[in-house]
C-alpha positions as CSV (number, residue, x, y, z in Angstrom):
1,X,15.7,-36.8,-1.3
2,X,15.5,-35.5,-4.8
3,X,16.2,-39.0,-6.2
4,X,13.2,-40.4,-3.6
5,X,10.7,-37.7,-5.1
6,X,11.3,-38.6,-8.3
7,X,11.2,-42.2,-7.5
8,X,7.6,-41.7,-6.1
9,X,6.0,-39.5,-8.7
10,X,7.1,-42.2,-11.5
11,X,5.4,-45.0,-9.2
12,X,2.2,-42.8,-8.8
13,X,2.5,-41.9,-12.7
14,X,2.6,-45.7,-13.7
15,X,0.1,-46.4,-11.3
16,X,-3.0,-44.2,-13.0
17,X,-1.1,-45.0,-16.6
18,X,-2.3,-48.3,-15.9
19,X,-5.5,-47.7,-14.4
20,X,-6.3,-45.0,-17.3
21,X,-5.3,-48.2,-19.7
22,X,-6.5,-51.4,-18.6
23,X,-9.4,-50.5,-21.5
24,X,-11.3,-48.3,-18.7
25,X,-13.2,-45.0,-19.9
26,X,-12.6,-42.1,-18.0
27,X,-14.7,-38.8,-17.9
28,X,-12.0,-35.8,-17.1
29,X,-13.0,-32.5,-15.8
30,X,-10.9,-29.2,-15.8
31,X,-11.5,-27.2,-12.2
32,X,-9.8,-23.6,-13.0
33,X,-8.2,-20.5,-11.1
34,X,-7.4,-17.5,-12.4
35,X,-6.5,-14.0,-10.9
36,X,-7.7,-11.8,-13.6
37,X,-5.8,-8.6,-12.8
38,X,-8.0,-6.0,-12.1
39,X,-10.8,-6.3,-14.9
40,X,-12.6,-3.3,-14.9
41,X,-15.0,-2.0,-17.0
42,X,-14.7,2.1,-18.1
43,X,-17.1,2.9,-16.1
44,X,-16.4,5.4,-12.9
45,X,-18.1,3.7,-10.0
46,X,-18.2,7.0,-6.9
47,X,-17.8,4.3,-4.2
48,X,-14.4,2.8,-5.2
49,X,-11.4,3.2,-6.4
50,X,-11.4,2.3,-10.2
51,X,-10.2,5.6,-11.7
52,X,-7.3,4.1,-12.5
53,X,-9.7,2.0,-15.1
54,X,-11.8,4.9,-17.0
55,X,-11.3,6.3,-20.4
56,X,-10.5,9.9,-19.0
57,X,-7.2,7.9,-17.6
58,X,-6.7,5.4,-21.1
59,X,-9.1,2.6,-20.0
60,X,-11.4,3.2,-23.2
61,X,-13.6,0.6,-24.5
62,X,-11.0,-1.1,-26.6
63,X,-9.1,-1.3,-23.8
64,X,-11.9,-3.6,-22.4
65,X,-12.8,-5.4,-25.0
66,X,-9.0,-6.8,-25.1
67,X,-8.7,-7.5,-22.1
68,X,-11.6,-9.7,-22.3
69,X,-10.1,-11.3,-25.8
70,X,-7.0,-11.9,-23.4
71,X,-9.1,-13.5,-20.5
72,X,-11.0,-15.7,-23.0
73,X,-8.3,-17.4,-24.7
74,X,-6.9,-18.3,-21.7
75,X,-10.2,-19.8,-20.7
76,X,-10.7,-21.6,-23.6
77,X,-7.5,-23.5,-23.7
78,X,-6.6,-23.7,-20.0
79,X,-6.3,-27.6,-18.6
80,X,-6.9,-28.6,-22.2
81,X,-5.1,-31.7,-23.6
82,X,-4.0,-35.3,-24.7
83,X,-7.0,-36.4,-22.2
84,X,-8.9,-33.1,-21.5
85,X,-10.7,-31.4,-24.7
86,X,-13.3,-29.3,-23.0
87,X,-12.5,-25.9,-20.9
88,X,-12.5,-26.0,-17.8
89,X,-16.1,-26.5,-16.2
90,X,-15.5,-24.6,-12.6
91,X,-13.5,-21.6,-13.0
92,X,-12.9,-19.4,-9.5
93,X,-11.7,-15.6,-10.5
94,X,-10.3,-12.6,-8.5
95,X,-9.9,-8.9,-9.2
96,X,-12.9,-8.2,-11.1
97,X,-15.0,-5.3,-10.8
98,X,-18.3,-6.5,-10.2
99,X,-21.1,-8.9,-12.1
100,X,-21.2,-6.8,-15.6
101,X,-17.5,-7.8,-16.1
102,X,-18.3,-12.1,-16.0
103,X,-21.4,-11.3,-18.1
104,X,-19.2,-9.6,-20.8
105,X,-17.1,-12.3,-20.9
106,X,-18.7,-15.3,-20.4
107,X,-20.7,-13.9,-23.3
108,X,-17.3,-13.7,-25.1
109,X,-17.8,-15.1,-28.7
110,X,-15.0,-17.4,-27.9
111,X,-17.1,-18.7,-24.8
112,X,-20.3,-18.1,-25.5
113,X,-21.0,-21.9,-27.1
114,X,-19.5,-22.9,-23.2
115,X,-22.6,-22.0,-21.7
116,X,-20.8,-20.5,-18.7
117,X,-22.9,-18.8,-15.3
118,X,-22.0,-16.7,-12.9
119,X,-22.1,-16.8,-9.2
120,X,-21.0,-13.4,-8.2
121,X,-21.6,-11.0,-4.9
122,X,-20.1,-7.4,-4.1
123,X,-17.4,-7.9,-1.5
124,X,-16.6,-4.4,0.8
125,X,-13.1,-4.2,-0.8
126,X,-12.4,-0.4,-1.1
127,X,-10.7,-1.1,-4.7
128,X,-13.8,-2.5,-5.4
129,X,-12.1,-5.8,-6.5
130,X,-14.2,-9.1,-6.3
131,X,-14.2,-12.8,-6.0
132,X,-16.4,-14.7,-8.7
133,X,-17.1,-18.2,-9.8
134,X,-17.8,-19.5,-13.4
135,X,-19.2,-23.0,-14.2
136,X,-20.8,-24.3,-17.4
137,X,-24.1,-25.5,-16.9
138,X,-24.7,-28.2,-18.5
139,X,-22.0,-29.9,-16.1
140,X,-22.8,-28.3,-12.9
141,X,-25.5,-26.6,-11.3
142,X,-25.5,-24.7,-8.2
143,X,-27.5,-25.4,-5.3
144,X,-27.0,-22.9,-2.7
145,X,-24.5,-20.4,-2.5
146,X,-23.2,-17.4,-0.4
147,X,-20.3,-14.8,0.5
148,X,-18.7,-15.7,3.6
149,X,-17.0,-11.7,5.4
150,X,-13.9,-12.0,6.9
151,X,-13.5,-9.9,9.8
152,X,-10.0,-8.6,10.8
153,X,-8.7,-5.5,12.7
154,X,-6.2,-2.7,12.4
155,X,-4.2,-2.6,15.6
156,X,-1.5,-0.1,15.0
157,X,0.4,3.3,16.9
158,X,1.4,5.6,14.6
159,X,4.9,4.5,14.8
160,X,4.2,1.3,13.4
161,X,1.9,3.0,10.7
162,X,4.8,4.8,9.3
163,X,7.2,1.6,9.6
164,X,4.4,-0.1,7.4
165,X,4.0,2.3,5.1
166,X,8.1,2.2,4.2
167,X,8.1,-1.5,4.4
168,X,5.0,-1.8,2.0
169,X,5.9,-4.7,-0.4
170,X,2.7,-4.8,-2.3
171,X,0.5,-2.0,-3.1
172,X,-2.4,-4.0,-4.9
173,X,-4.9,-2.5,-2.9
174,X,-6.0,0.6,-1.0
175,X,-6.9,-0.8,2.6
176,X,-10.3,0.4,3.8
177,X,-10.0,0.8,7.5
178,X,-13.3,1.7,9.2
179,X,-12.2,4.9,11.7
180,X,-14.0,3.6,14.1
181,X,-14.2,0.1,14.7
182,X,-10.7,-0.3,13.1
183,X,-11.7,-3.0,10.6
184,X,-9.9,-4.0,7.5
185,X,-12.7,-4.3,4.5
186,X,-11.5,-6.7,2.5
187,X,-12.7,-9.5,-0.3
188,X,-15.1,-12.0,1.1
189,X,-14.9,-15.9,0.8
190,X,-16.9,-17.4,-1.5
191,X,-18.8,-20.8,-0.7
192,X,-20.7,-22.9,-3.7
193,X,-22.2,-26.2,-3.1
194,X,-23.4,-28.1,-6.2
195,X,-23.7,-31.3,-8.3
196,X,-20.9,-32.1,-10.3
197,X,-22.7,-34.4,-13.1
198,X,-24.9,-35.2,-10.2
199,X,-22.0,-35.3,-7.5
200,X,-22.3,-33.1,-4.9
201,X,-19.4,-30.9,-4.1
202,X,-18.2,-27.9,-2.3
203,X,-16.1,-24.9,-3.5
204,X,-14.8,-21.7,-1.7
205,X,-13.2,-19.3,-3.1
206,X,-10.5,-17.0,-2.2
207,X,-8.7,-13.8,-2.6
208,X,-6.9,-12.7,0.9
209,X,-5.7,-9.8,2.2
210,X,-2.3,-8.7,0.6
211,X,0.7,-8.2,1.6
212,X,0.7,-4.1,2.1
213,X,2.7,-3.4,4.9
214,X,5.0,-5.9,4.7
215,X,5.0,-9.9,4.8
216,X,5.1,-10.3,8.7
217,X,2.8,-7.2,9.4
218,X,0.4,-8.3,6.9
219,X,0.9,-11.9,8.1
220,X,-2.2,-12.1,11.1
221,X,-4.4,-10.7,8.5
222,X,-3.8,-13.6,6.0
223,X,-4.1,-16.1,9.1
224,X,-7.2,-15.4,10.4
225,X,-8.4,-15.8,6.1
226,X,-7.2,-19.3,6.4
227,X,-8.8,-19.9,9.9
228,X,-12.0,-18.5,8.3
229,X,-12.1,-21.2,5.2
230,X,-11.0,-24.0,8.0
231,X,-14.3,-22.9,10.0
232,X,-16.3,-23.1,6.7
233,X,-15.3,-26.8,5.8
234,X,-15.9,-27.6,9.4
235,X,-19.4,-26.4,9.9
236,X,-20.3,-28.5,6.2
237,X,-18.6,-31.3,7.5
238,X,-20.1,-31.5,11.1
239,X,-23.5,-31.8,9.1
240,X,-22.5,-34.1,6.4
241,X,-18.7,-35.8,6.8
242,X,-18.8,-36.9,3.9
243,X,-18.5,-33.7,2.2
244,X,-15.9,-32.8,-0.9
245,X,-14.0,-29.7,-0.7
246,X,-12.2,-28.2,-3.3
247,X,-11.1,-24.6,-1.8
248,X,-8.9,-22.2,-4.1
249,X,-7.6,-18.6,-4.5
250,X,-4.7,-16.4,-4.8
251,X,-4.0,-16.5,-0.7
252,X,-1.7,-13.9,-0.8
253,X,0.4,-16.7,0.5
254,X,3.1,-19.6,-0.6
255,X,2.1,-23.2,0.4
256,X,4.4,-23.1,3.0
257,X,2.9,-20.4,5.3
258,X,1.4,-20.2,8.4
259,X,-1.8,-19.1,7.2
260,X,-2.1,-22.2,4.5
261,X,-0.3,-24.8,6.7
262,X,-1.7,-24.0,10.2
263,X,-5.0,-21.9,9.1
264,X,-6.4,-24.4,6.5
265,X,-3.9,-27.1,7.5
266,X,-2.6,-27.9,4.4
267,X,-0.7,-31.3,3.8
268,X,2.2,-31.7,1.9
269,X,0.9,-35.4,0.7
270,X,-1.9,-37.3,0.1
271,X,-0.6,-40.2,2.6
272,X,-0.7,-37.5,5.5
273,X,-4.9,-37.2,5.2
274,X,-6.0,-39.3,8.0
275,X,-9.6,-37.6,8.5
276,X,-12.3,-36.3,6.5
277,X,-11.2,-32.7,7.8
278,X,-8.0,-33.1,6.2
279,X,-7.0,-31.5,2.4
280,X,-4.1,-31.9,0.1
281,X,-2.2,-29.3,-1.2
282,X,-0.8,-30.0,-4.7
283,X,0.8,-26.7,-5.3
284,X,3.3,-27.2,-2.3
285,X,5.5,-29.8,-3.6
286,X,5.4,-27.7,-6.8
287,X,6.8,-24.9,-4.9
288,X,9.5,-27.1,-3.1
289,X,10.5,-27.8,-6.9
290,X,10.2,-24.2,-8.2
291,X,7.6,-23.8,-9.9
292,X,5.7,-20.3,-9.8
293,X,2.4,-18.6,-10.6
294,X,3.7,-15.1,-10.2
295,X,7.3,-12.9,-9.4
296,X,8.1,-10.1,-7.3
297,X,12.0,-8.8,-7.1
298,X,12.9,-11.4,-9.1
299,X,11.8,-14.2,-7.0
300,X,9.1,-16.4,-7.8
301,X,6.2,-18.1,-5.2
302,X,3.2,-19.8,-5.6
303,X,0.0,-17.3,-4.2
304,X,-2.9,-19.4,-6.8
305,X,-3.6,-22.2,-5.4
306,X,-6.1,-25.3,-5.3
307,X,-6.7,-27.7,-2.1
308,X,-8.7,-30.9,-2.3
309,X,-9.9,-32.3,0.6
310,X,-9.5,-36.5,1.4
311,X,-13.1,-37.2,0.4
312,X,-11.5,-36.4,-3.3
313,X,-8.4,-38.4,-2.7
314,X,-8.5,-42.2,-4.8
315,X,-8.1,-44.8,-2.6
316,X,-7.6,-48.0,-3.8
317,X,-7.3,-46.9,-7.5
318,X,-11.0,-46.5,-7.2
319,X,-12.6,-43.7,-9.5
320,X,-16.1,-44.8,-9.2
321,X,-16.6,-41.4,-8.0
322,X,-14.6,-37.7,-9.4
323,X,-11.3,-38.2,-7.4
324,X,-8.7,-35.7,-7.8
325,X,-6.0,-36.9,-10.3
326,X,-3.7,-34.3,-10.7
327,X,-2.5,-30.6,-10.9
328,X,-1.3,-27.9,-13.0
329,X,0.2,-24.1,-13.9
330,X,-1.0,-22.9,-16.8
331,X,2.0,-21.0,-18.5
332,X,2.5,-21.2,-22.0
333,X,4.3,-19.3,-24.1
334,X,2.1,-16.4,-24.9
335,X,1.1,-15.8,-21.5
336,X,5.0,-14.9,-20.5
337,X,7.0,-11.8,-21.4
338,X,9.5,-12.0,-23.5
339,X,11.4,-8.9,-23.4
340,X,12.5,-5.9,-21.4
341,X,12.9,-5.9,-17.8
342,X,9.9,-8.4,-17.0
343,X,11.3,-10.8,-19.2
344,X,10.1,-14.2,-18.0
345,X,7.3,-12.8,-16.0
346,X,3.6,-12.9,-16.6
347,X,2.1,-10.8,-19.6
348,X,0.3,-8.1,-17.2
349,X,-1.2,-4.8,-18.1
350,X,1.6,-2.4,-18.7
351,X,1.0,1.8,-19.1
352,X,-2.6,1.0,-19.9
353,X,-1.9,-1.6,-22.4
354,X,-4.2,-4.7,-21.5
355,X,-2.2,-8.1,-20.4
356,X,-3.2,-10.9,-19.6
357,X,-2.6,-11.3,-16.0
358,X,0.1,-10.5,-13.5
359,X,-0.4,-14.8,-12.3
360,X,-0.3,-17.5,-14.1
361,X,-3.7,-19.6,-13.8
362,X,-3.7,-22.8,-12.0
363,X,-6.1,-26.2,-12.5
364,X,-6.6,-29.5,-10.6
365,X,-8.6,-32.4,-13.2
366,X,-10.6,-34.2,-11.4
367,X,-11.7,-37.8,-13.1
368,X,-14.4,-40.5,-13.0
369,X,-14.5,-44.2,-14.7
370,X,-17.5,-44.2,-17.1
371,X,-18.8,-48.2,-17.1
């Protein structure tokens, strides 16, 4: 099966060598990912839970202004290459504070000549962690946009509760459970819809619940996120069929889960998309081959993701239109650590030190023949 694999990525990498070749020009775009790991600012917001992130506890200004110097290096050079020189031009982003934090480093002096906005809304997260969306301008401009709740439940006895609670595999955030009504506030789903160098397109993007309680407890949670972005790209695509999707996030999720498989309903390969509906999953095979964008007990998954749907698929070699070519994890060198007992694992914040990130970033390039 290996040998097969390997077989068919060589065919499918000497069939655009050829087409890239044959004296054609092609414009490339970088679309980005990147889970920034809680970037706060050092301000005490009384409605969340950022005191974690405020001078009194070591998160001073400097602090801040590093982790921004992190953040924007990555930026700068992520998806850049033999055919890519420009940053990417759609970057989705998790775990930031609010607004103020993109604004501070979009206006980075090592992005500031990128001409980077921001599409930003508060989500009810109790951690008051966000999803955001930068895109240089002179590239792509929005045209509508808007923050999509998702709605799940907390349907527990107090046995299960405690069971949770010593089962808890991942405590990156403090669930906000509504006494009454029992609901989970967690990050909303953010849709964009804009032209790509005059190409419309559609993006959503994600951060879903976590895994707090354990895998299988958390598991419906994660689900009914998935379902959530599948009734987004349906409702878009009942109106116009023709309608590009690129959705993306860190899902909480590998590739191979029931939320990403079943929810979304994720294929494995681009021969599987029979339908308009249908979207490709790049980062799957990658896991199958084991690659990973973060670690936890020693074991690495990919959570970052980035789905195309078929309307971005090349058919026929034809790339008269931006058609997904291929995908990426960004993971160089100085994002990794190199010693200690995270050895190998992403740079993160450690004891109030600003990292880099606790993920590795992902990208997708999407291209277009220039005549």
């Amino acid at each position: 099966m290996k040998i097969t694999r390997f077989i068919t990525a060589i065919v499918a990498f000497l069939i655009i060598s050829n087409a890239f070749a044959q004296d054609k020009k092609f414009k490339v775009h970088t679309v980005a990912f990147y889970n920034f790991e809680n970037l706060f600012d050092t301000i005490n917001d009384p409605d969340t839970y950022d005191e974690e992130y405020t001078p009194v506890n070591g998160w001073t200004k400097k602090s801040y202004n590093k982790k921004l110097d992190n953040l924007s290096r990555v930026i700068i050079e992520l998806g850049t290459g033999e055919n890519q020189k420009n940053s990417p031009v759609i970057v989705g982003a998790c775990e930031v504070e609010n607004r103020r934090v993109l604004e501070d480093l979009v206006k980075h002096p090592t992005l500031i000549n990128k001409g980077y906005k921001v599409v930003h809304f508060d989500s009810p997260d109790k951690r008051g962690i966000d999803v955001g969306f930068l895109y240089q301008e002179k590239h792509f401009q929005p045209t509508s946009y808007s923050n999509v709740p998702l709605y799940v439940y907390q349907n527990e006895t107090t046995t299960e509760k405690k069971k949770a609670k010593d089962e808890d595999e991942d405590g990156d955030e403090n669930v906000n459970v509504d006494k009454k009504t029992r609901r989970i506030y967690t990050r909303d789903q953010l849709l964009v819809t804009g032209l790509l160098d005059g190409e419309e397109i559609n993006v959503i993007v994600n951060h879903w619940p976590s895994r707090s309680g354990g895998e299988k407890r958390s598991s419906p949670y994660r689900e009914a996120a998935g379902r959530l972005n599948r009734r987004i790209m349906d409702s878009i695509i009942k109106i116009n069929p023709t309608a590009k999707f690129i959705t993306m996030g860190d899902l909480n999720d590998g590739p191979y889960n029931k939320s990403v498989k079943q929810g979304v309903g994720a294929k494995l390969k681009k021969t599987d998309l029979k339908e308009p509906r249908d979207i490709f999953n790049p980062f799957e095979q990658m896991q199958k081959d084991g690659h990973a964008t973060l670690f936890y007990r020693d074991a690495g998954d990919i959570f970052d993701q980035i789905l195309v749907s078929q309307q971005l698929i090349p058919v026929d070699n034809d790339y008269s239109t931006f058609k997904y070519w291929k995908a990426g994890i960004y993971n160089k060198s100085f994002l990794i650590q190199k010693t200690g007992q995270w050895k190998g694992y992403p740079l993160r914040n450690q004891n109030g030190v600003p990292g880099f990130s606790d993920h590795f970033p992902v990208y997708i390039y999407l291209v277009k023949e220039v005549k």
